[in-house]
C-alpha positions as CSV (number, residue, x, y, z in Angstrom):
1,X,0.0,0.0,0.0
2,X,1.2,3.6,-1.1
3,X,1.8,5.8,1.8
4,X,-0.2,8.5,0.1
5,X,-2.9,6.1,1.1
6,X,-2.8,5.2,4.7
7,X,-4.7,8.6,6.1
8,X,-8.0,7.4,3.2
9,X,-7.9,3.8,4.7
10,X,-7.6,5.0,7.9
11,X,-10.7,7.3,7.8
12,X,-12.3,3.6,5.5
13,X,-11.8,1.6,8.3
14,X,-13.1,3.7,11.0
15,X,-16.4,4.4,9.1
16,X,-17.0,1.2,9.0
17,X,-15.9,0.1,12.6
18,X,-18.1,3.1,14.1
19,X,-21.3,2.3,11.5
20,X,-21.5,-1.1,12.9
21,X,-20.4,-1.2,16.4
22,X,-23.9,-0.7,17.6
23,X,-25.3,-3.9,15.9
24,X,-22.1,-6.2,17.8
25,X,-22.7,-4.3,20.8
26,X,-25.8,-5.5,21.4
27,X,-24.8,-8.8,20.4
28,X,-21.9,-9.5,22.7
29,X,-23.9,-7.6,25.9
30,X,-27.0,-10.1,24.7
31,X,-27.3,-12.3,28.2
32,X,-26.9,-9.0,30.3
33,X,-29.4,-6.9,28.0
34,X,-31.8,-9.6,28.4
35,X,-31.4,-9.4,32.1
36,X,-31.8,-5.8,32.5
37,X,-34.8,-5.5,30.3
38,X,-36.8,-8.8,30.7
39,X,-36.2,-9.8,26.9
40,X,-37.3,-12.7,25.2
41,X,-34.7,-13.7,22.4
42,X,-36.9,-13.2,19.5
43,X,-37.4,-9.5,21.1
44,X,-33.4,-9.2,21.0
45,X,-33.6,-10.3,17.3
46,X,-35.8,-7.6,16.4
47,X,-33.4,-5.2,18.0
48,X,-30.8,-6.1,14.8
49,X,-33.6,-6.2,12.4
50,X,-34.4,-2.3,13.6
51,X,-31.0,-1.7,12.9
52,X,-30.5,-3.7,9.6
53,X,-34.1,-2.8,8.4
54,X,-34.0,0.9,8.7
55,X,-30.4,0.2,6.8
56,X,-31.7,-2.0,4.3
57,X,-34.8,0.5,3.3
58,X,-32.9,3.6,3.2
59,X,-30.0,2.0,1.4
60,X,-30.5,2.7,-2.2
61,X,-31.7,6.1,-1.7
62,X,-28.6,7.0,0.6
63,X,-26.3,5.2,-2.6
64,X,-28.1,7.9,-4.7
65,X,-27.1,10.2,-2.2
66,X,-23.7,9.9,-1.8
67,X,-23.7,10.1,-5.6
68,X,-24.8,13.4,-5.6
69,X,-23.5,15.1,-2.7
70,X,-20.1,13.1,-2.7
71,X,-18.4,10.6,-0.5
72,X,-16.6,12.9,2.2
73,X,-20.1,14.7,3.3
74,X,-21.5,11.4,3.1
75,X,-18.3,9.5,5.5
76,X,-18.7,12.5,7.7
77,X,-22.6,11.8,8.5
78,X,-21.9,8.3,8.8
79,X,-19.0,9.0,12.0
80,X,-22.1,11.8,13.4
81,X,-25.1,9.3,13.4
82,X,-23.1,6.4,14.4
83,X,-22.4,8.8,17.5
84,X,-25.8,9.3,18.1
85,X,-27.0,5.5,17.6
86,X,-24.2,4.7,20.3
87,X,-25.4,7.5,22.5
88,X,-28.8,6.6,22.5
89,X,-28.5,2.9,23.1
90,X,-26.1,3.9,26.1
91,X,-29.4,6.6,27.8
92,X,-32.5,4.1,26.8
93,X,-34.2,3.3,29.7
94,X,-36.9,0.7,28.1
95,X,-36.9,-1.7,24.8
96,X,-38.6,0.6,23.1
97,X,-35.8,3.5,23.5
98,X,-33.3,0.6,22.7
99,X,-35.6,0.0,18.9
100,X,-35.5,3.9,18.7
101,X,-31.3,3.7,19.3
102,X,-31.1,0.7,16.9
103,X,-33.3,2.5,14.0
104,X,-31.3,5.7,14.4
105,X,-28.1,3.2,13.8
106,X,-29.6,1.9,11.1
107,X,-28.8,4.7,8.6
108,X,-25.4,4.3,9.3
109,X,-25.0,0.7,8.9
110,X,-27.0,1.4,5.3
111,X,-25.0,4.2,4.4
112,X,-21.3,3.3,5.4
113,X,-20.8,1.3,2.6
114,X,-21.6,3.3,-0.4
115,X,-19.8,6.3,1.0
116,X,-16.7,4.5,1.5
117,X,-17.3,2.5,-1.9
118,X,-17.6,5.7,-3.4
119,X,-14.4,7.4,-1.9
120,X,-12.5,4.2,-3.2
121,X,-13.9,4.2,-6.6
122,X,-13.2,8.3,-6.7
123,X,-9.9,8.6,-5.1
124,X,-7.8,5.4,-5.7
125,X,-6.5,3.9,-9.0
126,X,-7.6,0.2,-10.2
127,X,-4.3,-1.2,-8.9
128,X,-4.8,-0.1,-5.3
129,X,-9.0,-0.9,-4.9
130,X,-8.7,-4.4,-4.1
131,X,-6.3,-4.4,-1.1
132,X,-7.9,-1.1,-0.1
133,X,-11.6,-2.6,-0.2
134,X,-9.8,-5.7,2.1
135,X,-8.7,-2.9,4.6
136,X,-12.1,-1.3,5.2
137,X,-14.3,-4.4,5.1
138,X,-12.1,-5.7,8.1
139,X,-13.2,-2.7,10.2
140,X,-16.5,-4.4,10.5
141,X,-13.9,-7.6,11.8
142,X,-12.3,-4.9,14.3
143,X,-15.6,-3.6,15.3
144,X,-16.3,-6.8,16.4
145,X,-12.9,-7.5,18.0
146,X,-13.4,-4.4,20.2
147,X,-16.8,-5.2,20.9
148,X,-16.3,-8.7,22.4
149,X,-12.5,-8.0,24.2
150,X,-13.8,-4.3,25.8
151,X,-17.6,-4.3,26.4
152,X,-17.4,-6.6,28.5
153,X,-14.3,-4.5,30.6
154,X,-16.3,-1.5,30.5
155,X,-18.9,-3.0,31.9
156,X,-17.1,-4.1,35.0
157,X,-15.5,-1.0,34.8
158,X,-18.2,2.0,34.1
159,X,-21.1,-0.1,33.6
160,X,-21.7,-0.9,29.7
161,X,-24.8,2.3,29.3
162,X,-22.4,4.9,30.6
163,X,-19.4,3.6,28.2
164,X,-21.7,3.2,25.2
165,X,-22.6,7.2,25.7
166,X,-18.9,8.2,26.2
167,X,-18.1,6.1,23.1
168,X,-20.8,7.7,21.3
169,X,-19.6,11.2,22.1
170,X,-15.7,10.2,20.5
171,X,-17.5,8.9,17.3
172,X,-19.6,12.1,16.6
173,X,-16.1,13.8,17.2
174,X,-14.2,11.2,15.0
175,X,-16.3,12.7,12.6
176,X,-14.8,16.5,12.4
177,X,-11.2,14.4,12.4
178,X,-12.4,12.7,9.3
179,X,-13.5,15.8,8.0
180,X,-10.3,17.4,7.9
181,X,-8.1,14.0,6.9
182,X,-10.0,13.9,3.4
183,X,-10.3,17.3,2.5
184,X,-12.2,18.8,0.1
185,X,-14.7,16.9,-1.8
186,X,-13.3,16.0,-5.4
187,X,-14.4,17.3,-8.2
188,X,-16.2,14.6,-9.5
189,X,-18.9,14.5,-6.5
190,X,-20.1,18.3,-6.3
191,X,-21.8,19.2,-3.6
192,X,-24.7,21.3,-5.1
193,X,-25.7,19.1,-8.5
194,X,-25.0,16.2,-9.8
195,X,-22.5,16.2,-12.8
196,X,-23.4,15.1,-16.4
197,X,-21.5,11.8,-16.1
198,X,-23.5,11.7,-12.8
199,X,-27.0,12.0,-14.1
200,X,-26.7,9.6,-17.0
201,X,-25.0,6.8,-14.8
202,X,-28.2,7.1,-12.5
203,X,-30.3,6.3,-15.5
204,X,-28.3,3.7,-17.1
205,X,-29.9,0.3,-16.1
206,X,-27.6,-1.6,-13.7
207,X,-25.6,-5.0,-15.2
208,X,-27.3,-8.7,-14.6
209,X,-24.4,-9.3,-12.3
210,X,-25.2,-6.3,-9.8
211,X,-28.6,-8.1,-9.1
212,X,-27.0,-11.6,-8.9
213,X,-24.8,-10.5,-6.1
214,X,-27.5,-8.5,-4.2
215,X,-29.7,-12.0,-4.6
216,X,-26.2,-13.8,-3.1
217,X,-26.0,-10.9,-0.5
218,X,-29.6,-11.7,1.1
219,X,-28.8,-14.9,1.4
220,X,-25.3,-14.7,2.7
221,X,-26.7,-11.9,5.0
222,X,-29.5,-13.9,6.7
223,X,-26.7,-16.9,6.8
224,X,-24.1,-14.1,9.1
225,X,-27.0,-12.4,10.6
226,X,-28.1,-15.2,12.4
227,X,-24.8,-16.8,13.3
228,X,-23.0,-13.4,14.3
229,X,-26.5,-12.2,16.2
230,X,-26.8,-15.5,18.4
231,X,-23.2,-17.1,18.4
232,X,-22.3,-15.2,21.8
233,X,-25.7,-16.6,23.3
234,X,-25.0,-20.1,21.9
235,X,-21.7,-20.0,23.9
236,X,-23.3,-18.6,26.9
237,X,-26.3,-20.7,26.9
238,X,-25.7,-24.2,25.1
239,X,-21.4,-24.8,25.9
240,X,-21.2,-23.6,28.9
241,X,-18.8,-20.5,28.1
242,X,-19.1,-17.2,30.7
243,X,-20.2,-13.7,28.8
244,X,-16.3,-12.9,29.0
245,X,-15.2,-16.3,27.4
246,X,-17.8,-15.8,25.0
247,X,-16.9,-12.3,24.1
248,X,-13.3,-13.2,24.1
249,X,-14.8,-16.0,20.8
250,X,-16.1,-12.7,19.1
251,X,-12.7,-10.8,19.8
252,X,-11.0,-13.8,18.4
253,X,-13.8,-14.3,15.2
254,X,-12.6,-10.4,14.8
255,X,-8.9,-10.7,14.4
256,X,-9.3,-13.8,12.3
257,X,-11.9,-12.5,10.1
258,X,-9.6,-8.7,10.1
259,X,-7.0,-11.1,8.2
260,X,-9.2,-13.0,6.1
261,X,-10.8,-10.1,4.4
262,X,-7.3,-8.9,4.0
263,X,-6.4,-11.9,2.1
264,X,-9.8,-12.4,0.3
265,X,-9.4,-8.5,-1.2
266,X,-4.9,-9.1,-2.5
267,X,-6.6,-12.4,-3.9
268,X,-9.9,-11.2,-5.4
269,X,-8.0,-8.3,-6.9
270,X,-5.1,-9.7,-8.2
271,X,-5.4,-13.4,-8.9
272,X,-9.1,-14.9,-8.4
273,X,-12.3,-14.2,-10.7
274,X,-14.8,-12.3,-7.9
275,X,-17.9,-14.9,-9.2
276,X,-15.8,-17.7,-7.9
277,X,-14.9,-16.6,-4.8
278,X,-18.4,-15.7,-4.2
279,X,-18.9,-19.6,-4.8
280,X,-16.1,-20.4,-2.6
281,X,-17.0,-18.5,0.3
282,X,-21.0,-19.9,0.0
283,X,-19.6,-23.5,-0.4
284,X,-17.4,-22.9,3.1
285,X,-20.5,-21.2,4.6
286,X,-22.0,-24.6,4.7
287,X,-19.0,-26.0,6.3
288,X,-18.9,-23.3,8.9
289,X,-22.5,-23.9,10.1
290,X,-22.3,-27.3,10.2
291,X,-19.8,-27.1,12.8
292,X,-22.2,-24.9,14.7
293,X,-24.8,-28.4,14.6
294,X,-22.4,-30.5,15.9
295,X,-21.0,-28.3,18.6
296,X,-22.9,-29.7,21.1
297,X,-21.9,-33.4,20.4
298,X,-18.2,-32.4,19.9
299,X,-17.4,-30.3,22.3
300,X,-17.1,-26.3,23.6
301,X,-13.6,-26.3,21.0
302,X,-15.6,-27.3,18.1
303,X,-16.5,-23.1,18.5
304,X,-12.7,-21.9,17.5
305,X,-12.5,-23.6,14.4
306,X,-16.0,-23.1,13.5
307,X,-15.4,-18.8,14.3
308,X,-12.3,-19.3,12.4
309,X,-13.9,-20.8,8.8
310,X,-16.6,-18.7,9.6
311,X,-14.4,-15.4,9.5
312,X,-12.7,-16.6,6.1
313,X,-16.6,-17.4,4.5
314,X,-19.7,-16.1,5.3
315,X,-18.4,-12.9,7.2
316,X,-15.6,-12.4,4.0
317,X,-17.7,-12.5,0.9
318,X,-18.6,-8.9,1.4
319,X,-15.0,-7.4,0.7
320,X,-15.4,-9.3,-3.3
321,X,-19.0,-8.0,-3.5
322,X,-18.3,-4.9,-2.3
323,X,-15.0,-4.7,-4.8
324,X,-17.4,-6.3,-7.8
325,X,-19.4,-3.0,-7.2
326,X,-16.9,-1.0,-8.5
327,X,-15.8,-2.9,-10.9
328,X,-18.9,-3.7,-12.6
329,X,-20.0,0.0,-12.9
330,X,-18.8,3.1,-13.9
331,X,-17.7,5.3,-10.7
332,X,-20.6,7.5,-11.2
333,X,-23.3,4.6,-10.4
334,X,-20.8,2.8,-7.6
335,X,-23.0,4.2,-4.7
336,X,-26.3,3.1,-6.7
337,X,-25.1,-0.4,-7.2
338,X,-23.5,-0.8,-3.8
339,X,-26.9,0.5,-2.1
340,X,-29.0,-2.3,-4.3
341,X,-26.5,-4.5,-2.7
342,X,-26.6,-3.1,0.6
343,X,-30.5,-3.4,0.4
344,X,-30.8,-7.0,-0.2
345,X,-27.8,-7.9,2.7
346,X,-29.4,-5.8,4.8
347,X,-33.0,-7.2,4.1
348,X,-31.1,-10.8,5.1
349,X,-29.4,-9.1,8.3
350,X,-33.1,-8.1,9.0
351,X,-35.0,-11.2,8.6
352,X,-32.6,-13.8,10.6
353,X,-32.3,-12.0,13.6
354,X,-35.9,-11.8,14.7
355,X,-36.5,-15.4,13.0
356,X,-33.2,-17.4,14.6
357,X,-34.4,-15.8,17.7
358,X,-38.4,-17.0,17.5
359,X,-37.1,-20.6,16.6
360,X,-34.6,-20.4,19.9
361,X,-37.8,-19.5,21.9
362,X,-40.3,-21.9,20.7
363,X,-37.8,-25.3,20.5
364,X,-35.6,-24.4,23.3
365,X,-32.8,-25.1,20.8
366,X,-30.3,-24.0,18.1
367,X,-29.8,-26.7,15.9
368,X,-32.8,-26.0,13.5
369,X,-32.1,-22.4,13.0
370,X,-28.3,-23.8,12.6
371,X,-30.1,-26.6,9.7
372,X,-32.2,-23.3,8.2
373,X,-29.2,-21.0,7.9
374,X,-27.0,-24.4,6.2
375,X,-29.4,-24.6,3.9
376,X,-29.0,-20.6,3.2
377,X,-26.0,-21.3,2.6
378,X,-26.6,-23.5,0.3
379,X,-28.8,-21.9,-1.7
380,X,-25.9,-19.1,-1.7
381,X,-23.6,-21.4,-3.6
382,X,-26.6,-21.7,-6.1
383,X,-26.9,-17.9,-6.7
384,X,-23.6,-17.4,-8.1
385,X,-23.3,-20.6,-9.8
386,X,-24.6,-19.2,-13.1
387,X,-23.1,-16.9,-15.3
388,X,-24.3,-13.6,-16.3
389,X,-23.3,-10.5,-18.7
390,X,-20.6,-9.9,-15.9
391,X,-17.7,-7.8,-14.4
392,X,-14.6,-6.2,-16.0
393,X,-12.3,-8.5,-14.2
């Protein structure tokens, strides 16, 4: 990576970090959220599917939006409401303020990636998008690393409502930092109007292979949405790990995945078609939850190994979606394509978390939401399988 690029990944990464940290926190603080509100599990899922479904409505509108008033004013209201969302979840005093929180941290979490998408595709050369695109796709792995290794710390510390509102308050002002690292807006996202390049890209229809990933993407998200909403609870509940040990699985799911998306966007970028990764990572999904339905036979270990081909499958194949984005489109229609596929990941995100959580409730177990989500996956290696009119790759 140039030098020149360090400060543009660094702001990449931290977007994405701060637009989804809300979504893990709630997922690592799960057994003690539950406690302090009187929670069923299915009313926990719906607390993600606030936060995803808010994301995955307003997601091609906010793609149109960051193609018309540019990527830095976009980033910058990502860092703000992020804030906000954090703050908010920290002060609710009932479920329904925690629903308000999550919606509020929604737009973020729909936004995030078509701003960043958009900076890439504006402000980096071909050569340097794939490693780039690895870089900020693992701050959603480091969000989760600091979510599971310090919520639970600063909850033993400051109690985790008072921490969540302090963190909130150093996102909003991570915001102004990022403000001044990029700059001024380039020239080919004006702030006032959309250019002509601009306007015609946001009538051009979008290629086949834009909708075959967001199909991929709804599947894949309901797949990780369910398994990254529950997997701390499973831990906690079903193999006998404490909310530390378990949070210290997510910390460790983090780090792994923060390395596999590395390696998935160098390999996607330089050496492997993106169509056949996709089909790669779907196949391994299937691996990775089948681990999850024999955990409780093999064993409380069975969870490392199963967090670890989970990091490099079904919480990956976003860094080569997100790079087919800008490659299969011009740079002008990169936030409308990445917003169709944000919609469709986020309408996934949106429908497991409630639905894992109902099955939990009514059978008392996890192994047929685990058989469900395999055969997601499955259907995921199906979606991809296909050709269509494709990618310059």
């Amino acid at each position: 990576m140039k030098r020149s690029t360090i400060p543009l990944t660094s702001v990449l990464v931290a977007a994405m970090v701060v637009s989804t940290f809300q979504l893990f926190t709630l997922a690592v603080l799960a057994a003690d959220v539950i406690d302090e509100f009187g929670l069923s599990r299915g009313q926990l899922g719906w607390l993600g599917a606030a936060n995803t479904g808010v994301g995955a409505v307003l997601a091609p509108k906010l793609g149109t939006i960051t193609d018309r008033i540019g990527p830095k004013r976009s980033t910058v209201l990502v860092f703000l409401l992020s804030g906000l969302g954090l703050f908010l979840t920290g002060a609710a005093n009932s479920y329904l303020l925690l629903v308000i929180a999550s919606l509020v941290s929604g737009i973020p979490q729909g936004w995030s990636n078509s701003a960043t998408n958009k900076l890439i595709a504006t402000r980096l050369g071909a050569d340097e998008r794939g490693l780039v695109i690895g870089f900020k796709q693992s701050g959603v792995q480091f969000a989760i690393f600091l979510a599971g290794l310090g919520l639970p710390a600063i909850d033993s510390w400051v109690t985790w409502p008072v921490g969540l509102m302090w963190i909130g308050v150093v996102v909003a002002g991570l915001g102004l930092v990022a403000s001044q690292i990029l700059g001024p807006e380039t020239a080919s996202a004006p702030a006032a109007t959309a250019t002509t390049a601009s306007i015609a890209a946001a009538r051009t229809p979008l290629p086949p292979f834009v909708y075959q990933v967001a199909i991929y993407a709804l599947l894949m998200g309901m797949v990780g949405g369910g398994v990254g909403r529950f997997l701390p609870l499973f831990a906690n509940e079903k193999l006998g790990y404490t909310v530390a040990a378990a949070g210290f699985v997510v910390a460790f799911q983090g780090i792994v995945g923060i390395i596999a998306r590395l390696w998935w966007g160098r390999a996607a970028e330089s050496r492997l078609p993106l169509r056949g990764s996709l089909l790669a990572m779907a196949i391994g999904g299937v691996a990775a939850v089948g681990l999850l339905i024999v955990a409780e036979s093999l064993g409380a270990w069975i969870l490392y190994p199963a967090v670890v081909l989970q990091a490099f499958t079904i919480s990956a194949w976003n860094v080569v979606a997100n790079l087919a984005m800008i490659k299969s489109v011009p740079s002008e229609a990169s936030g409308r394509a990445t917003g169709v596929m944000m919609l469709a990941f986020l309408a996934g995100l949106t429908i497991s978390s409630p639905a894992v959580g109902w099955i939990v409730d009514r059978t008392g177990e996890y192994q047929p939401a685990w058989l469900v989500l395999i055969g997601l996956s499955a259907l995921g290696v199906l979606s991809v399988a296909r050709e269509t009119r494709a990618v310059r790759h």
